[in-house]
TIVEXDO-704087 format. One record per residue: x, y, z of N, C-alpha, C in turn. Coordinates in nm, 2 decimals. Layout:
<node <X; Y; Z>; <X; Y; Z>; <X; Y; Z>>
...
***
This chain:
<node <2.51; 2.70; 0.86>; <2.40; 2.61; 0.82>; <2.32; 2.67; 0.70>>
<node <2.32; 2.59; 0.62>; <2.23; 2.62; 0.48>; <2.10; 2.66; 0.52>>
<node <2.03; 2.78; 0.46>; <1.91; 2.85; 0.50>; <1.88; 2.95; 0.56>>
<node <1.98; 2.94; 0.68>; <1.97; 3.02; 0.79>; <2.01; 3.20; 0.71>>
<node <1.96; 3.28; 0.87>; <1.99; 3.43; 0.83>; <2.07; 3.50; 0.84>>
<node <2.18; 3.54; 0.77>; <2.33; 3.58; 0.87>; <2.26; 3.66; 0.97>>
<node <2.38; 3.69; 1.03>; <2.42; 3.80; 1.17>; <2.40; 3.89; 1.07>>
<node <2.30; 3.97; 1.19>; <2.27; 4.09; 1.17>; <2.17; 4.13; 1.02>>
<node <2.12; 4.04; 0.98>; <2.00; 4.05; 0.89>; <1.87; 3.96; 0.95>>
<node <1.75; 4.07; 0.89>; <1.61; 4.01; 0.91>; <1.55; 3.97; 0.84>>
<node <1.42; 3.93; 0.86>; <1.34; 3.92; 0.76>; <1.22; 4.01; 0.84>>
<node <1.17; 4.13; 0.73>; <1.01; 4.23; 0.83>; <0.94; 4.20; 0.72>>
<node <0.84; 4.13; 0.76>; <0.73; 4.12; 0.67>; <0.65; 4.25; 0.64>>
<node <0.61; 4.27; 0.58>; <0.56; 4.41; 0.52>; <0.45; 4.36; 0.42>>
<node <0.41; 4.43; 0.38>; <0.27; 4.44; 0.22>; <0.29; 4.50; 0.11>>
<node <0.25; 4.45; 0.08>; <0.30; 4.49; -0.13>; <0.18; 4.52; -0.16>>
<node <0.15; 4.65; -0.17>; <-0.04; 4.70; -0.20>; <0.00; 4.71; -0.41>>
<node <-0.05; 4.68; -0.50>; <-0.04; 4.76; -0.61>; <-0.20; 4.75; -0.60>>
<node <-0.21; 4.93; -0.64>; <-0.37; 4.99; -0.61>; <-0.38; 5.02; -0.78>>
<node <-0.46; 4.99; -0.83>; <-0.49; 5.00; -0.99>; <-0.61; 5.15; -1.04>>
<node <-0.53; 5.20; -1.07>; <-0.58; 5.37; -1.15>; <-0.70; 5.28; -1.26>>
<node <-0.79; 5.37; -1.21>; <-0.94; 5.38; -1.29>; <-0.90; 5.43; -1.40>>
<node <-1.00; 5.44; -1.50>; <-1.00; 5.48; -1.63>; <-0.98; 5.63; -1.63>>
<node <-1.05; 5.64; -1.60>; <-1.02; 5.82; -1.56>; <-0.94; 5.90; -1.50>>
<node <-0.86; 5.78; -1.42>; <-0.76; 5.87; -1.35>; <-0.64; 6.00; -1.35>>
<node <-0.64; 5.99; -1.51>; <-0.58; 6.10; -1.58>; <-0.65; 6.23; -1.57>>
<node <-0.78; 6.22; -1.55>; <-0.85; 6.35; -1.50>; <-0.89; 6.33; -1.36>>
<node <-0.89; 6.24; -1.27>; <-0.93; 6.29; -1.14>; <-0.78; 6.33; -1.07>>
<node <-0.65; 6.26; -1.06>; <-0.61; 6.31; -1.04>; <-0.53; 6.42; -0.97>>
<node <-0.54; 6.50; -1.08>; <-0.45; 6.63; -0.99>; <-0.52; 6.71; -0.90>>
<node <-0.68; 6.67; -0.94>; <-0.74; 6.78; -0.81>; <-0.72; 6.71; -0.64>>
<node <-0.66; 6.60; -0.64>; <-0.62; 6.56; -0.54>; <-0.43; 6.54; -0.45>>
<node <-0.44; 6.51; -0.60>; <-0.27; 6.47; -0.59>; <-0.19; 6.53; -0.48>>
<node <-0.19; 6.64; -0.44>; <-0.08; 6.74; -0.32>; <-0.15; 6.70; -0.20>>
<node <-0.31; 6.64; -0.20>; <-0.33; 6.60; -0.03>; <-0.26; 6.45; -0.04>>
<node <-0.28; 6.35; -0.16>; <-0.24; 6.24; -0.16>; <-0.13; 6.22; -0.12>>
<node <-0.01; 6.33; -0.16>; <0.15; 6.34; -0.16>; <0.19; 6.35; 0.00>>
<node <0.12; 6.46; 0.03>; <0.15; 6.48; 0.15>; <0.11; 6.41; 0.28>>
<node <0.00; 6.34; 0.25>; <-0.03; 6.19; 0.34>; <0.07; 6.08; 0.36>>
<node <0.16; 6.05; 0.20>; <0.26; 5.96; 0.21>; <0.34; 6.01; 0.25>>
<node <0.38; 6.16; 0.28>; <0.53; 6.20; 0.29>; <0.52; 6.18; 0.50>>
<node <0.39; 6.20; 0.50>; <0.36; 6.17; 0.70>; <0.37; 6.02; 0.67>>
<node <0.29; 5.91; 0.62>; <0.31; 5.80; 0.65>; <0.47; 5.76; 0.64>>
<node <0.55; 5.79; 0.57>; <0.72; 5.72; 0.56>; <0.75; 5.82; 0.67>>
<node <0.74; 5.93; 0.68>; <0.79; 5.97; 0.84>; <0.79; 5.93; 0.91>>
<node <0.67; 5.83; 0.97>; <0.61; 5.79; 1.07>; <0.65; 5.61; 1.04>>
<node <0.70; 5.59; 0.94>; <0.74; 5.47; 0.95>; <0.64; 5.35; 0.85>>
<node <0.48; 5.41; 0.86>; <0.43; 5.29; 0.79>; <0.41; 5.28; 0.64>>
<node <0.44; 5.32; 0.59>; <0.52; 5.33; 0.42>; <0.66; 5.36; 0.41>>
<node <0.69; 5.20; 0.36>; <0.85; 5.20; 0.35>; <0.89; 5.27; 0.22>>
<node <0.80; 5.26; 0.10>; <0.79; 5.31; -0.04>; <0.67; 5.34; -0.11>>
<node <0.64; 5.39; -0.15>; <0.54; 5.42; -0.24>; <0.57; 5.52; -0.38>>
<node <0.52; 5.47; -0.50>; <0.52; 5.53; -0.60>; <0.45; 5.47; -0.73>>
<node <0.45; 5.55; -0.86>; <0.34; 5.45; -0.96>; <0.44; 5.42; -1.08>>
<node <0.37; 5.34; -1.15>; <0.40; 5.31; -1.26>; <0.37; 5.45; -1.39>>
<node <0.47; 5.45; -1.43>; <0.48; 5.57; -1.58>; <0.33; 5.53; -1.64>>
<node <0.30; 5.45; -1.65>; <0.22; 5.40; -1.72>; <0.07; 5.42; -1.71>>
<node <0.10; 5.47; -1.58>; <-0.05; 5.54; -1.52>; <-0.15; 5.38; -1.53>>
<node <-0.07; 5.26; -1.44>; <-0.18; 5.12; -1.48>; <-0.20; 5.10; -1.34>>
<node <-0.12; 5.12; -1.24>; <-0.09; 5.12; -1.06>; <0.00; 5.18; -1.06>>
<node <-0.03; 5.23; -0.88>; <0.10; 5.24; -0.75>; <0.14; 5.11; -0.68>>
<node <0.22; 5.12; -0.65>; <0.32; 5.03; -0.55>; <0.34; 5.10; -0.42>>
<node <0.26; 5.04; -0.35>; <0.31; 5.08; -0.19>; <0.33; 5.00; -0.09>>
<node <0.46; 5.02; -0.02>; <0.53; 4.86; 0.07>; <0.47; 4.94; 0.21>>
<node <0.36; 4.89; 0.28>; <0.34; 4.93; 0.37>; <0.39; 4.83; 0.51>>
<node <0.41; 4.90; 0.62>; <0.46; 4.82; 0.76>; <0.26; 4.83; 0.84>>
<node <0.27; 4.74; 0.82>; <0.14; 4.70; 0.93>; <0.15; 4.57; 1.01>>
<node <0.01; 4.53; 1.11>; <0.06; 4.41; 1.14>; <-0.06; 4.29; 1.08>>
<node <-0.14; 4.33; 0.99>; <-0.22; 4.23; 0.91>; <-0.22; 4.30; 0.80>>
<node <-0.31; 4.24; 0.72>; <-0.36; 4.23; 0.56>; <-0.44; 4.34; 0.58>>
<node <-0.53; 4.33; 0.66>; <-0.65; 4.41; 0.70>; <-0.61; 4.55; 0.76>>
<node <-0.49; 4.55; 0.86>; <-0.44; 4.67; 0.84>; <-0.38; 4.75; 0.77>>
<node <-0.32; 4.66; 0.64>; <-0.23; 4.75; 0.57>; <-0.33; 4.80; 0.44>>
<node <-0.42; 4.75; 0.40>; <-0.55; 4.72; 0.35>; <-0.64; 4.93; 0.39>>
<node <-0.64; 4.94; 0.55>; <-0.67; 5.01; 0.55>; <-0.60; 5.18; 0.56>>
<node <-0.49; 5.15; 0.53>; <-0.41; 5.24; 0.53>; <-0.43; 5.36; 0.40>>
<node <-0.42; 5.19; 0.29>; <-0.43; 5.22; 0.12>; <-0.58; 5.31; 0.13>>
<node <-0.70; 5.21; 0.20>; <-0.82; 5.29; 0.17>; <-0.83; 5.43; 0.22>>
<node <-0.81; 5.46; 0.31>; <-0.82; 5.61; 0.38>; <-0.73; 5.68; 0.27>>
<node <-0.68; 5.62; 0.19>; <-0.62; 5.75; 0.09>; <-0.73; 5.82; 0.01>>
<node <-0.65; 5.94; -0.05>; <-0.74; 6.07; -0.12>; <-0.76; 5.97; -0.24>>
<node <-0.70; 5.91; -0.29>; <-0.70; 5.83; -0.38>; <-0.77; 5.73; -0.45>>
<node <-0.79; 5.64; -0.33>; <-0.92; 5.56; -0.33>; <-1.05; 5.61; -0.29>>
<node <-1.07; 5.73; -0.20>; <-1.19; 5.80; -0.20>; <-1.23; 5.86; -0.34>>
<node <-1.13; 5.91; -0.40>; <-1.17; 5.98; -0.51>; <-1.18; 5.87; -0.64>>
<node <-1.19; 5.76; -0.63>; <-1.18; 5.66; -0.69>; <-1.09; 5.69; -0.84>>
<node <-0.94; 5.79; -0.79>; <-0.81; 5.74; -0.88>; <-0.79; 5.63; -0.92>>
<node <-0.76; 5.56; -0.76>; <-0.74; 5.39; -0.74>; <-0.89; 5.33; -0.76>>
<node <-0.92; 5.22; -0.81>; <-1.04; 5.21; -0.79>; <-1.01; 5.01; -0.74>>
<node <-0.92; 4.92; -0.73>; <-0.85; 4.83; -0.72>; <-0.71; 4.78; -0.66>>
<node <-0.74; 4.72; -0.59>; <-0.63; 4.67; -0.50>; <-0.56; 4.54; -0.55>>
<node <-0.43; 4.48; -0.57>; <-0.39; 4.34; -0.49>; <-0.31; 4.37; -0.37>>
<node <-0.29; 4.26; -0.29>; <-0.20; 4.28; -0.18>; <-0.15; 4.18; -0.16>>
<node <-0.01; 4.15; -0.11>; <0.06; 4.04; -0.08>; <0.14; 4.08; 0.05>>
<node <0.16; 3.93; 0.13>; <0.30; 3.97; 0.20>; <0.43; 3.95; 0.14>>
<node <0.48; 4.03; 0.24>; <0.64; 4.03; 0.15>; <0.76; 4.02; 0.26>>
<node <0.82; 3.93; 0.24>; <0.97; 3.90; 0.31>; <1.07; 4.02; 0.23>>
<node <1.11; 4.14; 0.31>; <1.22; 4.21; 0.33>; <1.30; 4.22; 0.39>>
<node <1.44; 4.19; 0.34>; <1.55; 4.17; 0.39>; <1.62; 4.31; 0.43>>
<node <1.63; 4.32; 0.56>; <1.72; 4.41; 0.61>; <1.83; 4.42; 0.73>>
<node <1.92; 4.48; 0.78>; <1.93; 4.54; 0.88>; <1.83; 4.46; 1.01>>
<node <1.93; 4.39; 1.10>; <1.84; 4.32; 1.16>; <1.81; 4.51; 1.27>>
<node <1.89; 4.60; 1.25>; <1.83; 4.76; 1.38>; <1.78; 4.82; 1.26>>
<node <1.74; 4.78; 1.17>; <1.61; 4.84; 1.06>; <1.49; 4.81; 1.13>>
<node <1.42; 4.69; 1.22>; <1.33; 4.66; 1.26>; <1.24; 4.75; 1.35>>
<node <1.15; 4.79; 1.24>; <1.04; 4.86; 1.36>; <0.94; 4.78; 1.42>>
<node <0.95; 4.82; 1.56>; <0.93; 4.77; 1.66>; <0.77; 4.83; 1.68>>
<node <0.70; 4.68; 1.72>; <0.53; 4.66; 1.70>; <0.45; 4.79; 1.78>>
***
């Protein structure tokens, strides 16, 4: 039937954060950067960052977080070193349909 999902693929909704670098961010930065790193490298461990990384351009990051609202994935971004230090000083956020692996699914 037209539409439908094959066998064995999902759809996990997730969040698409791009967090927008302040003007300054080229100097606040590195006095943070290794706690910021190592926050994300526990959050994908742990499952609730599927990806994160920035643009060359130093204009945003892109982070696909696993939460179960807006508001939660919202708070994930803020508790970073990043937006405390106001690197990030700007958010958007979207949901996002990702297709995977229907035994990709992390479980609520």
């Amino acid at each position: 039937m037209t539409g439908e999902i094959p066998d064995g693929l999902a759809i996990e909704r997730i969040w698409v954060v791009e967090a927008t670098y302040g003007p300054d961010a080229a100097e606040r930065r590195p006095a943070v950067r290794a706690q910021h790193l190592a926050r994300i490298a526990e959050l994908r461990d742990s499952g609730t960052i599927v990806e994160a990384g920035a643009f060359t351009d130093m204009s945003a990051s892109l982070i696909l977080v696993r939460a179960q609202s807006e508001e939660a994935a919202l708070a994930v971004v803020e508790a970073d070193i990043y937006f405390r230090t106001q690197v990030w000083i700007g958010f958007r956020i979207r949901a996002f349909g990702r297709a995977v692996r229907s035994n990709e699914i992390q479980p609520d």
